[in-house]
PyMOL commands that place a pseudoatom at each C-alpha (Angstrom):
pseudoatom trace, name=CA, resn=UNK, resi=1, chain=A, elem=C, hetatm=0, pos=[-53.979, 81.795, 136.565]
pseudoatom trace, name=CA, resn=UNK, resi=2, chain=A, elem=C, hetatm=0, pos=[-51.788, 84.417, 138.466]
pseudoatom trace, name=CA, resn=UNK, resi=3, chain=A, elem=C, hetatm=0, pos=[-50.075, 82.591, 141.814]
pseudoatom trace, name=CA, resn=UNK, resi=4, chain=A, elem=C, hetatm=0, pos=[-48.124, 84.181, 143.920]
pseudoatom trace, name=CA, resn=UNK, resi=5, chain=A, elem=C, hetatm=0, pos=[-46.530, 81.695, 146.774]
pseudoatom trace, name=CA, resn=UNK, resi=6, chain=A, elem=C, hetatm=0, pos=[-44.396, 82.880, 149.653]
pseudoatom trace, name=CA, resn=UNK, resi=7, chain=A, elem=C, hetatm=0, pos=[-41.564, 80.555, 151.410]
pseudoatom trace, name=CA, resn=UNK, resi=8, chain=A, elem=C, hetatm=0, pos=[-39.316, 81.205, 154.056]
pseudoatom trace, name=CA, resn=UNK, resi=9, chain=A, elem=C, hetatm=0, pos=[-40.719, 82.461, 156.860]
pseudoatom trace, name=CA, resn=UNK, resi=10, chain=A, elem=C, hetatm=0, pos=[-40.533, 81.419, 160.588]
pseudoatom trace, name=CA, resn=UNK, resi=11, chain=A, elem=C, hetatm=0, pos=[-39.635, 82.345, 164.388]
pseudoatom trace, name=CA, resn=UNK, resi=12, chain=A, elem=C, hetatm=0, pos=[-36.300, 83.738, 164.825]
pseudoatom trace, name=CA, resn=UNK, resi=13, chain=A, elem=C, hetatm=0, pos=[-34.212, 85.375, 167.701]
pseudoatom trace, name=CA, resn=UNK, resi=14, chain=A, elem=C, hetatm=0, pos=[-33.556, 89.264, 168.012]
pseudoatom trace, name=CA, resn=UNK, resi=15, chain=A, elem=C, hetatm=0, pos=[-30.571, 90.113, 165.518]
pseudoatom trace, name=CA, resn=UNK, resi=16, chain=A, elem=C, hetatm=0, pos=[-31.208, 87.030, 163.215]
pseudoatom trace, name=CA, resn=UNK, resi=17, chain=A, elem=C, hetatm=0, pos=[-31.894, 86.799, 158.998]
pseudoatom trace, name=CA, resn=UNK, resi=18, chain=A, elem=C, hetatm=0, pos=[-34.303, 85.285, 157.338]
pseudoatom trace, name=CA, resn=UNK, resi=19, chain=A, elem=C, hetatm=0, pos=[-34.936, 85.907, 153.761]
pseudoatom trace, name=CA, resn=UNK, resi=20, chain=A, elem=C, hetatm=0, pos=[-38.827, 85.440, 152.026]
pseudoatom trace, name=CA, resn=UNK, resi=21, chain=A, elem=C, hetatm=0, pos=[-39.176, 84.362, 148.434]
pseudoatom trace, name=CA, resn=UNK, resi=22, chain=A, elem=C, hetatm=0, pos=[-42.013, 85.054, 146.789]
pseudoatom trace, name=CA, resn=UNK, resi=23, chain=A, elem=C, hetatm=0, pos=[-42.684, 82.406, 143.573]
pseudoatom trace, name=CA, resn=UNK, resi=24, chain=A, elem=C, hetatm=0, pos=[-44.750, 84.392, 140.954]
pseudoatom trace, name=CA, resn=UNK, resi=25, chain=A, elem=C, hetatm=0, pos=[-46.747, 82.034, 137.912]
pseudoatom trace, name=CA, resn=UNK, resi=26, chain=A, elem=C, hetatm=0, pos=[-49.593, 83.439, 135.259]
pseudoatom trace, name=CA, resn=UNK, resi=27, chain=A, elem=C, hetatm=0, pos=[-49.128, 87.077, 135.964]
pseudoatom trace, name=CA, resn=UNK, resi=28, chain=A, elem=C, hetatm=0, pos=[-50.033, 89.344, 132.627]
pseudoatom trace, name=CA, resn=UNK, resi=29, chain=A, elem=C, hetatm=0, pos=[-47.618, 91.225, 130.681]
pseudoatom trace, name=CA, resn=UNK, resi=30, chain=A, elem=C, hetatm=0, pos=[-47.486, 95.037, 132.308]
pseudoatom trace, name=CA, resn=UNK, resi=31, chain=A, elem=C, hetatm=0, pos=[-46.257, 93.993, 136.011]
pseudoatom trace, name=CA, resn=UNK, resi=32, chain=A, elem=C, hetatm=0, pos=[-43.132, 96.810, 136.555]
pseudoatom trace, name=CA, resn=UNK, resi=33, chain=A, elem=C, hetatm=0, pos=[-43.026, 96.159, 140.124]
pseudoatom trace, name=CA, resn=UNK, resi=34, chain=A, elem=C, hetatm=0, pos=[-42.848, 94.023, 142.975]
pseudoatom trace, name=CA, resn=UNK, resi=35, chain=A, elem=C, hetatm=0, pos=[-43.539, 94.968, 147.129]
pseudoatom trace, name=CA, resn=UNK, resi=36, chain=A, elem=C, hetatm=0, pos=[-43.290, 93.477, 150.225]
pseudoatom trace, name=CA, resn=UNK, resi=37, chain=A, elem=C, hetatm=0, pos=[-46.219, 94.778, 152.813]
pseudoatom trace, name=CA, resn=UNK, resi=38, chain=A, elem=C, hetatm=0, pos=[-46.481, 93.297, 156.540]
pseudoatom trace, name=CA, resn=UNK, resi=39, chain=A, elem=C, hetatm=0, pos=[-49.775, 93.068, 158.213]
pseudoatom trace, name=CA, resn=UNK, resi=40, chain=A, elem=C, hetatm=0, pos=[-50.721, 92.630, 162.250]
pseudoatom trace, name=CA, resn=UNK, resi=41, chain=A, elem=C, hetatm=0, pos=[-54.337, 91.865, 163.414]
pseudoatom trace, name=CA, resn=UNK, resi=42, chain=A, elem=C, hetatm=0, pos=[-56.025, 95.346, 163.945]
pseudoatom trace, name=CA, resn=UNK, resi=43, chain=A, elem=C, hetatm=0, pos=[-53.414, 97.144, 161.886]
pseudoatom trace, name=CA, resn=UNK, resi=44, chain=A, elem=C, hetatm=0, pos=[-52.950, 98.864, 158.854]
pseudoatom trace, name=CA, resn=UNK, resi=45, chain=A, elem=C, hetatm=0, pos=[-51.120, 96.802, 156.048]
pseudoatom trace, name=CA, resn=UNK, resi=46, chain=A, elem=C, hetatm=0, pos=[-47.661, 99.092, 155.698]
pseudoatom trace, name=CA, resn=UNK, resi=47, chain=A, elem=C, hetatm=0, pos=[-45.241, 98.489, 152.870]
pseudoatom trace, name=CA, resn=UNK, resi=48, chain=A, elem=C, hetatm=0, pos=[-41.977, 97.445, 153.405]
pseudoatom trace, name=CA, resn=UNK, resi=49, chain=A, elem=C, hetatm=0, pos=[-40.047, 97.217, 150.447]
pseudoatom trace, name=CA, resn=UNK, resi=50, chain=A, elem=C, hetatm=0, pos=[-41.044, 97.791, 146.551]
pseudoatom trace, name=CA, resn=UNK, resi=51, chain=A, elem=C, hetatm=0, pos=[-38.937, 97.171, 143.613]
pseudoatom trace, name=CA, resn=UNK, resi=52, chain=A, elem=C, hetatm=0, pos=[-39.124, 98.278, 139.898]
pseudoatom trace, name=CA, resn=UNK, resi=53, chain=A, elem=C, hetatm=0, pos=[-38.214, 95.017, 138.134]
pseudoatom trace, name=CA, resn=UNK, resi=54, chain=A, elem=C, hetatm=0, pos=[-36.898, 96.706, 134.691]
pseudoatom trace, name=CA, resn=UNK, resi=55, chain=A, elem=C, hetatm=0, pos=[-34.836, 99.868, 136.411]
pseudoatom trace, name=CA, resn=UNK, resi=56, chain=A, elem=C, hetatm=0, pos=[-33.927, 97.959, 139.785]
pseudoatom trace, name=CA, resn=UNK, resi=57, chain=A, elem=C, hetatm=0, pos=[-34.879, 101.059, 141.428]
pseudoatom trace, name=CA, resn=UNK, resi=58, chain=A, elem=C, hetatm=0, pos=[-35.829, 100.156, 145.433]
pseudoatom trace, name=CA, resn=UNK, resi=59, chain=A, elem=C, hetatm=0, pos=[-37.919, 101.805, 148.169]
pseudoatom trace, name=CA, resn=UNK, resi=60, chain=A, elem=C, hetatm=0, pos=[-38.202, 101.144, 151.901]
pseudoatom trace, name=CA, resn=UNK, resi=61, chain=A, elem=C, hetatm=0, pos=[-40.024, 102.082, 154.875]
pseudoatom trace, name=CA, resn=UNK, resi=62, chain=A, elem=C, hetatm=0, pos=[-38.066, 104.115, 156.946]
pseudoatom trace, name=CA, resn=UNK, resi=63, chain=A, elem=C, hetatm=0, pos=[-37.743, 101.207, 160.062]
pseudoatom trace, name=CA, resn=UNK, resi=64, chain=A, elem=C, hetatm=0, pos=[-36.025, 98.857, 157.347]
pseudoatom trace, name=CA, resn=UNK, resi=65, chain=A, elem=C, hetatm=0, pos=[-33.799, 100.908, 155.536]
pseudoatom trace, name=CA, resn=UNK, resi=66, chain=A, elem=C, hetatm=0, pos=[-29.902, 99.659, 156.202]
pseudoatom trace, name=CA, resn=UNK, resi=67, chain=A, elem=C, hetatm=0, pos=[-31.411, 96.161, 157.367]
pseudoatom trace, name=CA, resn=UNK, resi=68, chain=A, elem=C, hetatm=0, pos=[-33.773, 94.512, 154.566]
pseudoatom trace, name=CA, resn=UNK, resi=69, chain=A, elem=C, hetatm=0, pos=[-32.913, 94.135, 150.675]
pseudoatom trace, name=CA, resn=UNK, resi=70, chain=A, elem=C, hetatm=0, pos=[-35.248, 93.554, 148.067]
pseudoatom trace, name=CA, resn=UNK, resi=71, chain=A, elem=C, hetatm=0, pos=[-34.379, 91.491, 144.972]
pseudoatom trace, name=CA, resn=UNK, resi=72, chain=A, elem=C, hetatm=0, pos=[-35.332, 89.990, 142.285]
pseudoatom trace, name=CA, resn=UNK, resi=73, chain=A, elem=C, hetatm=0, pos=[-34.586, 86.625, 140.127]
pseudoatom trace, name=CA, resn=UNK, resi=74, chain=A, elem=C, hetatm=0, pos=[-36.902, 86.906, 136.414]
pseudoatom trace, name=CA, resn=UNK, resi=75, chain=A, elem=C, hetatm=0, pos=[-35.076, 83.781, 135.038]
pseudoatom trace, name=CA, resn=UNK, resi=76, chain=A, elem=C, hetatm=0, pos=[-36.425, 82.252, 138.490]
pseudoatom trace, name=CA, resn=UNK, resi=77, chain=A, elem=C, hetatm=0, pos=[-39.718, 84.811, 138.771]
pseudoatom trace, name=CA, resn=UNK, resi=78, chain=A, elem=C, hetatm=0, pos=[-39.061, 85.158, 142.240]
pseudoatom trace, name=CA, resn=UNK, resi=79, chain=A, elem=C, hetatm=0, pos=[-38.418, 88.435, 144.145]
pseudoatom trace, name=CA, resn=UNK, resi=80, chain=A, elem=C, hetatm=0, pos=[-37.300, 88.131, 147.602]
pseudoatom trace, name=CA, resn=UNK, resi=81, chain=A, elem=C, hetatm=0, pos=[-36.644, 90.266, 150.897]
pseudoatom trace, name=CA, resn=UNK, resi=82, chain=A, elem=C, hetatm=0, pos=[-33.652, 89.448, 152.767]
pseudoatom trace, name=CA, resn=UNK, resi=83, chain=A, elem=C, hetatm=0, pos=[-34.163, 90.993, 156.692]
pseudoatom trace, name=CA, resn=UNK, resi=84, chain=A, elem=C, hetatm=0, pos=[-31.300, 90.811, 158.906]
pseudoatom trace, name=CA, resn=UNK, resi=85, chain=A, elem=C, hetatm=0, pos=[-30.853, 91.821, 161.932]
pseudoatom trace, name=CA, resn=UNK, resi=86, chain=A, elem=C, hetatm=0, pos=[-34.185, 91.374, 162.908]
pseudoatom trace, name=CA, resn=UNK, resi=87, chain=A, elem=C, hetatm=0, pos=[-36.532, 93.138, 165.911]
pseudoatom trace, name=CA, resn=UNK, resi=88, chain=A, elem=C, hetatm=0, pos=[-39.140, 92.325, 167.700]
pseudoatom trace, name=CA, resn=UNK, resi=89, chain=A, elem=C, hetatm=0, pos=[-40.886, 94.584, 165.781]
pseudoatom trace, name=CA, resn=UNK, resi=90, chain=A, elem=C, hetatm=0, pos=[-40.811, 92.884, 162.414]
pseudoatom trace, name=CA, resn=UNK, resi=91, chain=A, elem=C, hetatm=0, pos=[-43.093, 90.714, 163.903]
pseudoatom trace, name=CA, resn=UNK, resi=92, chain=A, elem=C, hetatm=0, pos=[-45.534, 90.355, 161.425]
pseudoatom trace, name=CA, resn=UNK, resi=93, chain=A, elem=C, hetatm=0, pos=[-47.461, 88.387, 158.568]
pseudoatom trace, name=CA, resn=UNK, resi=94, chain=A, elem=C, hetatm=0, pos=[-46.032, 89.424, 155.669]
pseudoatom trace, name=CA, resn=UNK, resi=95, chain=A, elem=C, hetatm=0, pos=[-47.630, 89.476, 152.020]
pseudoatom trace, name=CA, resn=UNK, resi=96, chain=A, elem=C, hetatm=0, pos=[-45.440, 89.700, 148.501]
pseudoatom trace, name=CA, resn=UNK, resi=97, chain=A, elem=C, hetatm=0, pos=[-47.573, 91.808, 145.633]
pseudoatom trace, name=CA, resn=UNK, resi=98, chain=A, elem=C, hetatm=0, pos=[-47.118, 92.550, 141.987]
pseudoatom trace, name=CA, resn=UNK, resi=99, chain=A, elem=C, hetatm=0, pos=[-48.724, 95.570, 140.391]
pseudoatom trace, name=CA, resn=UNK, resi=100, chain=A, elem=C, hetatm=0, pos=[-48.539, 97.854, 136.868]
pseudoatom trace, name=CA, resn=UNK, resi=101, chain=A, elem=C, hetatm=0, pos=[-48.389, 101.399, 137.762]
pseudoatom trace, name=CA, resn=UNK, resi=102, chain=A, elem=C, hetatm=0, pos=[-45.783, 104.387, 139.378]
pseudoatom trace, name=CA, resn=UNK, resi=103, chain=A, elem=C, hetatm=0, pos=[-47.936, 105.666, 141.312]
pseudoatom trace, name=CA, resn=UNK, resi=104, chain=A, elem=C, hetatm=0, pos=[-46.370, 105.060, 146.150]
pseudoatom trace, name=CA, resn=UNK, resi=105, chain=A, elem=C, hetatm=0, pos=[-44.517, 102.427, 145.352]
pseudoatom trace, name=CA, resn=UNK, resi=106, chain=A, elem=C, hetatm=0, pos=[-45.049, 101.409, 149.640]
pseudoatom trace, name=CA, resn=UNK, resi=107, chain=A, elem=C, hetatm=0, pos=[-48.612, 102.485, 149.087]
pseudoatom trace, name=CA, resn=UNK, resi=108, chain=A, elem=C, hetatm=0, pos=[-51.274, 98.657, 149.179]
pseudoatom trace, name=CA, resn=UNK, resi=109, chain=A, elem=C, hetatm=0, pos=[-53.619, 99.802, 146.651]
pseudoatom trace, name=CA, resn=UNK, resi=110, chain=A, elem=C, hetatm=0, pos=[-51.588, 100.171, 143.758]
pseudoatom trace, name=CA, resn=UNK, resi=111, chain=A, elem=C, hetatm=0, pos=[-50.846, 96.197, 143.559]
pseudoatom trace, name=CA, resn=UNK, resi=112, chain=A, elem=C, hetatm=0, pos=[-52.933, 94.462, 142.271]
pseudoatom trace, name=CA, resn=UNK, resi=113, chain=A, elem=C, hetatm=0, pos=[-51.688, 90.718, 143.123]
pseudoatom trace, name=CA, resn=UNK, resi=114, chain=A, elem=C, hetatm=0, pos=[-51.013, 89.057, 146.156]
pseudoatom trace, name=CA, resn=UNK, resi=115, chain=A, elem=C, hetatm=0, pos=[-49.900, 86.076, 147.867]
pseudoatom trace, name=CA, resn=UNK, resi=116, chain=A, elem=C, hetatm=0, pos=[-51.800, 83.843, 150.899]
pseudoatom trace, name=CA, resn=UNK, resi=117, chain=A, elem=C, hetatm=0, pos=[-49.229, 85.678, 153.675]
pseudoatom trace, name=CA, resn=UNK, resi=118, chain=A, elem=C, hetatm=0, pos=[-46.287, 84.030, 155.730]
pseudoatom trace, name=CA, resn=UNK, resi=119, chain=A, elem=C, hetatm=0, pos=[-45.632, 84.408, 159.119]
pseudoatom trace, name=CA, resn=UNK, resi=120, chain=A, elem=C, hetatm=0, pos=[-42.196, 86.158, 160.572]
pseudoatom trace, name=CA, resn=UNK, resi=121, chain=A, elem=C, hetatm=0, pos=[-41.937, 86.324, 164.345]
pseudoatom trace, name=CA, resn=UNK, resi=122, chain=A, elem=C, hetatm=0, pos=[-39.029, 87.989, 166.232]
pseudoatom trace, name=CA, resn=UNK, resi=123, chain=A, elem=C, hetatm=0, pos=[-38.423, 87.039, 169.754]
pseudoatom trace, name=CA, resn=UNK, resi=124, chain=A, elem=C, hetatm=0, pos=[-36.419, 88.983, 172.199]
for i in range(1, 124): cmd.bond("trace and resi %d" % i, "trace and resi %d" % (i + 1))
show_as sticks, trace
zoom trace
């Protein structure tokens, strides 16, 4: 059964780090990559950060670039995002996903599993 289990979350203070991990269990052969998407209520899910788990190859949205870092562990199978320097802004419920494909590697709909969400919130 595929499980995918985020940790880490929590309230910090504008400027802070907090790093997610995302525990992965059952998932099929095939998975090449790994994301991190970030949700609000009555918002679009947008990706944050994507990772190609053979090549190491990473991606970011734009508003993280120079402040978040994807990685992964396969001896562990956990990927994680490490934020720092954190805004009010990355306020957000945030969702690790696994997916076989190459098609926009920021884009929802090409993963195809997902964890329950954790919560991030950045206070000012």
């Amino acid at each position: 059964r595929v499980n995918l289990v985020e940790s880490g979350g929590g309230s910090v203070q504008a400027g802070g780090s907090l790093r997610l991990s995302c525990a992965a269990s059952g998932l099929p052969y095939g998975i090449n990559r790994a994301a991190w998407f970030r949700q609000l209520p009555g918002k679009q899910r947008e990706g944050v950060a994507s990772i190609y788990l053979e090549s190491g190859v990473t991606f970011y949205r734009d508003s993280a670039k120079g402040r978040f870092t994807i990685s992964h562990d396969n001896a562990k199978r956990t990927f994680y995002l490490q934020m720092s320097d954190l805004k009010p802004d990355d306020t957000a419920m945030y969702y690790c996903a696994t997916g076989q494909g190459v098609g926009p590697p920021l884009a929802a709909p090409n993963y195809h599993y997902w964890g329950q969400g954790i919560a991030v919130s950045v206070s000012s």
